[in-house]
C-alpha positions, 0 to 999 in steps of 0.5 A, a space after each residue: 448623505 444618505 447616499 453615503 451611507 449607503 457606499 460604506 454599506 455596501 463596501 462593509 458587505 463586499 469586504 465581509 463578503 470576500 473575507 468570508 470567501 478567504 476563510 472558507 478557502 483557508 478553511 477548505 485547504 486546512 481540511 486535515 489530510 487522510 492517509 492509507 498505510 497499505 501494509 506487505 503480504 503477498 497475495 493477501 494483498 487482495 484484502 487490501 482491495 476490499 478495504 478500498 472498495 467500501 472507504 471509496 463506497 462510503 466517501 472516506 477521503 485517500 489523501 496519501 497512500 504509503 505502501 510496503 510491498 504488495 501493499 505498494 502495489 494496490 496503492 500505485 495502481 490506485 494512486 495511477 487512476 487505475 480503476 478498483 474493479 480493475 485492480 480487484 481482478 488482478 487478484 480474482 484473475 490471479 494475475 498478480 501471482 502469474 507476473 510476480 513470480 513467473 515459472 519458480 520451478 524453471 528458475 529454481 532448474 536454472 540457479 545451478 547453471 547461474 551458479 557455474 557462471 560465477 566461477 567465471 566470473 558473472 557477479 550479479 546480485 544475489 536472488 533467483 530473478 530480477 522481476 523485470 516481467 513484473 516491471 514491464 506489467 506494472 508499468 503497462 497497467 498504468 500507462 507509464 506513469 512517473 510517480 511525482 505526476 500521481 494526483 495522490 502523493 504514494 510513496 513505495 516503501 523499500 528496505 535500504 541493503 547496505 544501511 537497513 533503514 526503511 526508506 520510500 520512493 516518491 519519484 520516478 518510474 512506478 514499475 521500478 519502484 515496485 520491483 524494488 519494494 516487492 523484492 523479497 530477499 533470496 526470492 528475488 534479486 535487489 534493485 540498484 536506484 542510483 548508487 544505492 541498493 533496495 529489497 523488499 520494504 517488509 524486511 524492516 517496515 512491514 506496515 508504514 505509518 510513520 511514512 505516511 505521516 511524514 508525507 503530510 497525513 494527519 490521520 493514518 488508516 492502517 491495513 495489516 493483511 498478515 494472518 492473525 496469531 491463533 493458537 492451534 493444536 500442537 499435532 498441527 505441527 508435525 506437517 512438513 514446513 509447519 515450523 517455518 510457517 508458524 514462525 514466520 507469523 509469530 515473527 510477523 505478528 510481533 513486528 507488525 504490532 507496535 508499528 500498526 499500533 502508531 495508527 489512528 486507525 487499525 484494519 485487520 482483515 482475517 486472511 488465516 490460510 492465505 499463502 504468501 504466494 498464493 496461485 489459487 484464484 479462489 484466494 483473490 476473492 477470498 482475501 477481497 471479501 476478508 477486505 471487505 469485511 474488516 472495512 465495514 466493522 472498522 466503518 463506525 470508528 474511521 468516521 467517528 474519529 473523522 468527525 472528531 478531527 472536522 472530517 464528515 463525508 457526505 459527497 462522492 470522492 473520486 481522488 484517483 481522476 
């Protein structure tokens, strides 16, 4: 009898035993998912880079990334397994600029000669190049990786031209992809996917979040690196280019504002003075400290509102293996 009893005791305790082990696995797998919104702004994309810096220092997990233009960028590159000091001297070595825009005043010399061709009947889409050099780097930086084998789902995110709705690409070559999210209109040529068209994802979605909840993330990190609207003295606006500039942040300003305000969380890195396409290695670590920065203020609520949703880090996280 008493061995019996005995059995059923330790059945109960093996079956308690396994469903505790089941619960902890489906405990483990609803953990809820973080997602980064890296946000477009040319060469202020190196404050993307020291946002990561101290999420990655401080264990925070990168479940997701969704980036618009040079924020697809430092996303890809992560998102490859490439590592964040190798990405950070991209920026400190101004490589990014050197590949993105290659030689503007030689092409700028040629447009007149593309120009007379078209009389002849050469019809190509219209920007001063293709960025086939940028392709051709990027794809070299990450070792020709297609986008769907990423251990970290990313998206780039492109502007559709014939439709202007705001789409990503989550297959495929990431140099491609790249370009194509990176296309600034005029500047450079859109990219054919198929049968259809994509230019720079800023055009309509400058700062993605809504892709990355679509993509599965329960809480959102958005990084905004444009220059904050502040007030300047009106003789500032007597400088040759001034207007354009100005109304180029307060149209940015007013675009960025609703879509970051969909976030759980909101970066801001102050990047004022940073040039879009800036060829000032000075401006590389310049935006990265900005980064940097911003993350650390940003640090006490990002695990607050972790904590909040079941999330505390205490171990080293390495997604990018």
């Amino acid at each position: 009898m008493r061995k019996a009893f005995a059995t059923i005791i330790s059945l109960a305790l093996t079956s308690c035993f396994a469903i505790n082990q089941v619960s902890a696995q489906v405990s483990n797998s609803k953990r809820p998912r973080v997602g980064l919104a890296l946000g477009g702004g040319g060469s202020r994309g190196s404050a993307h880079v020291g946002v990561m810096k101290v999420l990655l220092e401080e264990n925070i997990p990168i479940d997701i990334i969704a980036g618009t233009s040079i924020g697809s960028v430092v996303g890809g590159f992560y998102a490859s397994g490439m590592p964040m000091d190798d990405i950070a001297e991209v920026f400190e070595k101004n490589t990014f600029t050197k590949e993105f825009a290659p030689m503007p005043i030689l092409r700028l010399m040629l447009e007149p000669t593309a120009l007379t061709l078209r009389l002849f009947g050469y019809r190509p889409y219209d920007g001063l190049y293709y960025g086939r050099k940028f392709r051709n780097y990027a794809d070299k930086a990450v070792g020709d990786k297609k986008i769907e084998d990423f251990n970290i789902p990313y998206a780039a995110v492109v502007t559709d031209v014939v439709t202007g709705k705001s789409c990503r690409l989550t297959k495929g070559d990431l140099g491609v992809a790249l370009v194509a999210s990176t296309a600034v209109p005029e500047l450079r040529k859109p990219v054919q996917i198929g049968d259809r068209l994509f230019c720079d994802g800023g055009v309509v979605n400058n700062v993605p979040v809504n892709h990355a909840r679509e993509m599965g993330a329960d809480i959102v990190i958005a990084v905004n690196i444009d220059e904050y609207l502040k007030d300047r003295p009106i003789k500032d606006f007597r400088a040759l280019g001034s207007m354009a500039r100005q109304a180029l942040r307060i149209q940015l300003a007013t675009f960025d504002e609703p879509t970051s305000a969909k976030a759980d969380i909101l970066i801001h890195p102050d990047t004022t003075g940073i040039n879009l396409v800036s060829f000032k290695k000075s401006d590389g670590k310049r935006g990265i400290d900005a980064g940097i920065e911003a993350a650390r203020a940003a640090m006490p609520e990002i695990k607050r509102k972790l904590a909040l949703a079941g999330i505390t880090p205490t171990a080293p996280i390495d997604t990018a293996k």
